[in-house]
N, C-alpha and C positions, 0 to 999 in steps of 0.2 A: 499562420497564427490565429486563424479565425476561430478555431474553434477555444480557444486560446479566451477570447474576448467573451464569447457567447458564454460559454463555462462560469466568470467571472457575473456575466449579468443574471445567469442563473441562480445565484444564490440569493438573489435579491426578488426575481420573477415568478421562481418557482418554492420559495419560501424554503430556504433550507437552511438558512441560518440555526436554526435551533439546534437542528441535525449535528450539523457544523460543529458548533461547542460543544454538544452530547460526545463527537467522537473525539473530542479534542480534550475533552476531561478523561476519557477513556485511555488515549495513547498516556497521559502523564501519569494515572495511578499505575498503570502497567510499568511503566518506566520507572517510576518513584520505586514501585515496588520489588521489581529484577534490582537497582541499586542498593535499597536497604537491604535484602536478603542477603545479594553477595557478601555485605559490608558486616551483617552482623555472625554470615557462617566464618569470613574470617577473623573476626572479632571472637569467636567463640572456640574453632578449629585451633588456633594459632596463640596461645601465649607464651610472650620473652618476658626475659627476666625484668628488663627496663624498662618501665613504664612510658617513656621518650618512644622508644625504640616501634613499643607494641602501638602506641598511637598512629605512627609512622606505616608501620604495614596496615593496618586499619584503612588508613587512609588511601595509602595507594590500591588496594584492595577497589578500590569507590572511584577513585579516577580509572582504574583499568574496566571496571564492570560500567562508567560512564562510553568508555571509548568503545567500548564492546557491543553495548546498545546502539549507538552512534550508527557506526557501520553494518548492526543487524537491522535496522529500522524501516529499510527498503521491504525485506523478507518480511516483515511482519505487521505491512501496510495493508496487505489483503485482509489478514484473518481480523486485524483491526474495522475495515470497511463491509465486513458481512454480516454485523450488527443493523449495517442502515443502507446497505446497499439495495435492499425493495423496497423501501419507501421513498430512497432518491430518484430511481429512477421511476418508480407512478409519478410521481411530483415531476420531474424533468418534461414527460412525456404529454403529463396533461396539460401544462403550459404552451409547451412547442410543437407535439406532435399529439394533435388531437385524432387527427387521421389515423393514427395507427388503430385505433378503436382496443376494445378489451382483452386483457389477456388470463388466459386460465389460472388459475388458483393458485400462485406460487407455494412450492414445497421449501421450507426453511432449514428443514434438518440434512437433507441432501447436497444443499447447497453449504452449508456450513459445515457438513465435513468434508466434503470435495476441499475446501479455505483451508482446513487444518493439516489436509494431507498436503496440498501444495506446498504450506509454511512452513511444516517442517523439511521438505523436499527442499526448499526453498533457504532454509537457514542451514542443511548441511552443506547446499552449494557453497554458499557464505564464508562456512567454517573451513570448506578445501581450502578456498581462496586466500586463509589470513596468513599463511606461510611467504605468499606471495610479495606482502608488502614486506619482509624483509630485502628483497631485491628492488625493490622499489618501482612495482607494476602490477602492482596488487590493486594499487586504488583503479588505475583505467580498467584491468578485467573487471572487479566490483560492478564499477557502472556500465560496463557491455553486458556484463553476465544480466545484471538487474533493470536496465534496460530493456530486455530481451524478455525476462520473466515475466515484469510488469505490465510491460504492453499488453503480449498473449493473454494473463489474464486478466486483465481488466477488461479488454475486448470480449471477450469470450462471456465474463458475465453481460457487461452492458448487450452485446450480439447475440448472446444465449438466453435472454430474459422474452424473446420473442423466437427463436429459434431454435433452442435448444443447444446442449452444450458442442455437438457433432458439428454440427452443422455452421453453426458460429465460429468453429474451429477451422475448418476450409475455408468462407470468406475471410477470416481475418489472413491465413496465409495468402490467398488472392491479393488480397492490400498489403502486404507486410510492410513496406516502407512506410504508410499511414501509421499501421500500428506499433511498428518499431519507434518511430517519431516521438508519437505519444509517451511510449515506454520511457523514452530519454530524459523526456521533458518532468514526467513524475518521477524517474529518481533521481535528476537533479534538485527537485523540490524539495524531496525526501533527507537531503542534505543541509536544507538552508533555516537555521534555530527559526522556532515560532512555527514561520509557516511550513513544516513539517509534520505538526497537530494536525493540521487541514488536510493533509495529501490524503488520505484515505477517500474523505467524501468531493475532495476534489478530484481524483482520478476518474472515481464513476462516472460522475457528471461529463466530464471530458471526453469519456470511449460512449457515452451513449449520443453525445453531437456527431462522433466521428460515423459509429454506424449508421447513423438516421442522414448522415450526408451520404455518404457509402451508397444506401439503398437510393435514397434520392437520385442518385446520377443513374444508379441502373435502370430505375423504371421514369428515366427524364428521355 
């Protein structure tokens, strides 16, 4: 759980608070906004005659597009954290890892659509999986599947911000049990009201201790 702790002192060490709430007003206007839309296309798609009645699908309209979001939020922790995922990690690194020395000029557009093809990749998985919860094993694949997603890619960036995305891609299979761990642990987060705002720029922070211990042990 160590990196666990480290991750938490990090946001105090390496200033990221700001970051922090920047993405945590991000995930809620997103969120606000997937609900009001649902709520007002059936609000608008859908009128009965009864006024009781039309309230009523409205509404449930709003709890289902809640529950919906709910369960897509793992999927759409990445594209939400690649807003601020190169400034967490400059800040992480030059706090803790001053030895890594400078890195080349990061490309933002590259990396941000690489985020958007995975999240959608990422939210079809999602949508296979919701037939599942009708037998009632749909939530444990969810968190194995996202688990699994999450890890590789948070690794992958925090590992591929010094290595590129190939190559960051082999190590982390080398550790997969580290990186799987990881994975677990942010979609558990991903689950839990409030701090689920946070998992974005907490997840970076997380796989960038994991690899900088990673590389530590190799050249220890």
């Amino acid at each position: 759980m160590f990196p666990l702790a480290k991750t938490l002192v990090s946001l105090f060490k390496a200033r990221l608070i700001p970051l922090m709430l920047a993405s945590a007003a991000l995930a809620v206007a997103i969120a606000g906004g997937f609900v009001a839309g649902l709520v007002w296309a059936g609000d608008r798609l859908v009128e009965l005659k009864l006024d009781p009645m039309d309230q009523l699908f409205t509404w449930g309209v709003g709890v289902l597009a809640l529950a919906a979001g709910w369960f897509m939020l793992p999927a759409l922790t990445v594209l939400l954290s690649s807003l601020f995922q190169e400034a967490a990690i400059r800040r992480v690194e030059r706090a803790y890892y001053p030895e890594a020395g400078p890195r080349p000029e990061p490309k933002f557009w590259p990396e941000f659509w690489h985020d958007v093809r995975f999240t959608a990749g990422a939210l079809l998985l999602n949508l296979l999986v919701l037939p599942l919860y009708t037998v009632g094993v749909g939530f444990v694949v969810s968190i194995l599947l996202n688990s699994y997603l999450l890890g590789r890619e948070f690794f992958e960036t925090a590992a591929g911000y010094r290595l590129g995305k190939k190559q960051a891609r082999a190590l982390g299979w080398q550790h997969r049990r580290a990186v799987y761990g990881g994975g677990l642990l942010i979609t558990l987060m991903t689950l839990v009201p409030l701090l689920n705002l946070f998992v974005p720029l907490l997840a970076v922070v997380w796989m960038v201790h994991v690899y900088h211990g990673i590389r530590g042990r190799q050249e220890a």
